[in-house]
C-alpha positions as CSV (number, residue, x, y, z in Angstrom):
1,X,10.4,-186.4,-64.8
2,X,10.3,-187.3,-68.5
3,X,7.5,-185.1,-68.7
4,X,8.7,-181.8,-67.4
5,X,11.8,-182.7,-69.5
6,X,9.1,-182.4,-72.5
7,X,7.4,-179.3,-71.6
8,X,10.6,-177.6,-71.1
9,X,11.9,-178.6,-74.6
10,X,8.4,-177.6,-76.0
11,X,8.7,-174.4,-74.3
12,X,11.9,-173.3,-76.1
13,X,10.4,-174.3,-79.5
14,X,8.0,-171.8,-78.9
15,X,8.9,-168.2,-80.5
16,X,8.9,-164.8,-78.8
17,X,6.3,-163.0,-80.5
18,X,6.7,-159.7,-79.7
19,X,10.5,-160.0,-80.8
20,X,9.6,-161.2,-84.0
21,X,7.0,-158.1,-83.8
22,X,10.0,-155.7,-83.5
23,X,12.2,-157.4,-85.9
24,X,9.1,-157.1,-88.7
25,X,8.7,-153.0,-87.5
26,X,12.3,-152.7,-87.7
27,X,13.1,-154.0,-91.1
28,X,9.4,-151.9,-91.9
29,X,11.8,-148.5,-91.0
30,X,14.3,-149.7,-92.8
31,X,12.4,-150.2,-96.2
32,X,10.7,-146.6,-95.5
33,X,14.2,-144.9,-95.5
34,X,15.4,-147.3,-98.8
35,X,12.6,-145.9,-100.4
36,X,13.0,-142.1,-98.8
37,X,16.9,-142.3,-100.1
38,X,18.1,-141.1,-103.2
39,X,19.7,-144.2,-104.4
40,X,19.7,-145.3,-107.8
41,X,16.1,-147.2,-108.9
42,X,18.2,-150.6,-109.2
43,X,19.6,-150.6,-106.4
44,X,16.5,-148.8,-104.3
45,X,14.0,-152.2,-105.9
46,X,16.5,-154.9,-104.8
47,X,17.4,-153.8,-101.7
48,X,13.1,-153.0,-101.2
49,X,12.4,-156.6,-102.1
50,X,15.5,-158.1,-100.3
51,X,13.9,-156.8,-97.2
52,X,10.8,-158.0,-98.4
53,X,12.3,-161.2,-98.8
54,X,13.4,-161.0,-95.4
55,X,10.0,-160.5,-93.9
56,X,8.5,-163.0,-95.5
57,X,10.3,-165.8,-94.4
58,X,10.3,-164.5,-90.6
59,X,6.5,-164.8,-91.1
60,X,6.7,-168.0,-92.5
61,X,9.2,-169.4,-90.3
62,X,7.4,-168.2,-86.8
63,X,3.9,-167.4,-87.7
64,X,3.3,-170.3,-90.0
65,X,5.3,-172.4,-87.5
66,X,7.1,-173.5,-90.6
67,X,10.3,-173.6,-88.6
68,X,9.3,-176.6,-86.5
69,X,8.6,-178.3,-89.5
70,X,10.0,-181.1,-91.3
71,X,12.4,-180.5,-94.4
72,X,10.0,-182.1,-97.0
73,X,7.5,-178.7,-96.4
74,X,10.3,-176.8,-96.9
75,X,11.1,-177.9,-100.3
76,X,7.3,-177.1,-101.0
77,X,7.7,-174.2,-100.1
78,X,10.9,-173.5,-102.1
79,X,9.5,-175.0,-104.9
80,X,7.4,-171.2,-105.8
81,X,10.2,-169.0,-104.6
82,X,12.5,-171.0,-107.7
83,X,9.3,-170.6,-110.0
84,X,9.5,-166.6,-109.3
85,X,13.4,-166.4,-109.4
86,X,14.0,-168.5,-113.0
87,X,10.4,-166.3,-114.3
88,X,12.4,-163.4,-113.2
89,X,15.5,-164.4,-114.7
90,X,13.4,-165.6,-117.6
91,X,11.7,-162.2,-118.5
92,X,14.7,-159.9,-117.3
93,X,16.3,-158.8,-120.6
94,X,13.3,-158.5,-122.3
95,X,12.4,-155.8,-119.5
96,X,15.6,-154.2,-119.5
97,X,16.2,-153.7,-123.5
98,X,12.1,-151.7,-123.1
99,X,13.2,-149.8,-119.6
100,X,16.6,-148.7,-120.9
101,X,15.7,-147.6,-124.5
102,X,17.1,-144.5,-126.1
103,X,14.8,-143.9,-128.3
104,X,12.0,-141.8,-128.2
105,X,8.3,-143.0,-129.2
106,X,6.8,-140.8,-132.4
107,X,3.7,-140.0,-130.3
108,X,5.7,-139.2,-126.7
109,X,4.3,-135.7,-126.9
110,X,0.9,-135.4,-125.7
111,X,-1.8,-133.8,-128.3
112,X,0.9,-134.0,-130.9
113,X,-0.1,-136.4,-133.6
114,X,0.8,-136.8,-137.0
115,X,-2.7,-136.3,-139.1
116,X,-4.5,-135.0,-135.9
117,X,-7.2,-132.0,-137.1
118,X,-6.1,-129.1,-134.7
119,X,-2.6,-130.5,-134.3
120,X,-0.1,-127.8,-134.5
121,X,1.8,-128.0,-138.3
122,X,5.5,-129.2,-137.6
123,X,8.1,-126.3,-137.9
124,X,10.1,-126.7,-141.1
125,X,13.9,-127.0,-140.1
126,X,15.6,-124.3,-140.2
127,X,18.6,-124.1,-142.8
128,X,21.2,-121.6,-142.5
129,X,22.2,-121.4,-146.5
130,X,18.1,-120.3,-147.9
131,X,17.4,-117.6,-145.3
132,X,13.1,-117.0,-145.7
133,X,12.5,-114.4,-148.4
């Protein structure tokens, strides 16, 4: 009796594969129609690598059998995803004072360099009070 008392407990610990499979395929569609939407790029990459986020710890919870595990492997396992977050955090205004710059780089135009030999000559501005002669 203690034994089938066992197997039935290790029988529920044991995850449904294929619902995990349609869960994973599922949140697969919906990252396809984030990116397929017009939404604005901020909100587009977060919600990408939300579901990202998402997947990855279904796969690391069922596939990995992480989620039969003791708590001490899970703080190993935290341990990188707080590395990423506070190098994130870390690097995130440097990246958003270069994506969000209004000024324009000298060379932005292609072919268009100051010294170049066949480089079109600038146009002079043009000033209303000498008209050309």
């Amino acid at each position: 009796m203690a034994t089938e008392a066992r197997a039935g407990s290790h029988e529920e610990q044991h995850a449904n594969y294929l619902a995990i499979f349609i869960y994973l395929s599922v949140l697969t569609g919906i990252e396809l129609l984030v990116y397929a939407m017009s939404f604005p790029t901020v909100l587009k990459v977060g919600l990408l690598v939300a579901l990202a986020l998402a997947k990855a710890v279904m796969v690391a919870m069922y596939f990995m059998h992480l989620a039969l595990e003791r708590k001490g492997l899970w703080v190993i396992a935290a341990i990188p995803m707080v590395l990423v977050a506070f190098c994130y955090l870390m690097l995130r205004p440097d990246l958003s004072a270069r994506a969000w710059t209004s000024e324009h780089h000298p060379e932005e135009q292609i072919g268009v360099h100051e010294g170049a030999e066949g480089a079109p000559a600038p146009a002079p501005p043009a000033d209303a009070s000498n008209p050309p002669s």
